[in-house]
N, C-alpha and C positions, 0 to 999 in steps of 0.2 A: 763579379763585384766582391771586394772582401769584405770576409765577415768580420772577423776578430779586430781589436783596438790595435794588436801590434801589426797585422796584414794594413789595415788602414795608415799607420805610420811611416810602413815599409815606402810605400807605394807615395805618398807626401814628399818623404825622401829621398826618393826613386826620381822623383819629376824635379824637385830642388838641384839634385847631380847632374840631372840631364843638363836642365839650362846651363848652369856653369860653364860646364863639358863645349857647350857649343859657344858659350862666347870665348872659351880658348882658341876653339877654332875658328872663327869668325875670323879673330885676330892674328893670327898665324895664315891664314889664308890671304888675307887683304896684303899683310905684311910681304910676300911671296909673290903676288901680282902685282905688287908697286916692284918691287926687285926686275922682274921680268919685264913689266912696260918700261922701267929707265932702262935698262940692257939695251932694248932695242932700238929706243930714240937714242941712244949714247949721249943721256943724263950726266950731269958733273959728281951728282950725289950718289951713285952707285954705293960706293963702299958704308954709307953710313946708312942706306938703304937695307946693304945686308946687314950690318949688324944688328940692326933694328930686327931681322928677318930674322937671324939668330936666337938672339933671342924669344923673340915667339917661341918660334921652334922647340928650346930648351925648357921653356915653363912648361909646355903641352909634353914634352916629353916628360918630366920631374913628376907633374901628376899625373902618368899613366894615362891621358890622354890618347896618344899615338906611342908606339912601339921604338925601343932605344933607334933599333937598325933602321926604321923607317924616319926618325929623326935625322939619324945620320948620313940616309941617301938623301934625303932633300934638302940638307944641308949640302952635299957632296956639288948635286946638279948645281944649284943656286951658284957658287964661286967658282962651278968649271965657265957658267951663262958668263959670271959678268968677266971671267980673267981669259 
């Protein structure tokens, strides 16, 4: 348990980051599974699906969420699925 006021702040902030962190990816995940269920019923709205998925992608990358290169391959997979 911490002792000190600023271990106890750390640790407030630490949990405050986390949440965040996960509703990035919440959203980036959902965003990526709508992608891939239209792909395979061949959905009209693919392409604004990705964009949508794109996006995700690029905020969770911006705040160091996920890694640039792993941004970049699941963006990569994502428009080889739907082209």
């Amino acid at each position: 348990m911490a002792i000190t006021a600023s271990a106890k702040k750390a640790i407030k902030r630490s949990l405050f980051l986390r949440k965040r962190n996960d509703q990035f990816k919440l959203v980036m995940k959902k965003a990526i599974k709508a992608v891939k269920k239209a792909s395979e019923s061949s959905d009209w709205n693919k392409q604004e699906l990705l964009l949508l998925a794109y996006s995700a992608i690029d905020k969770a990358q911006r705040r160091n969420i996920i890694h640039k290169k792993n941004a970049a391959r699941k963006k990569s997979r994502l428009s080889a699925l739907v082209s």
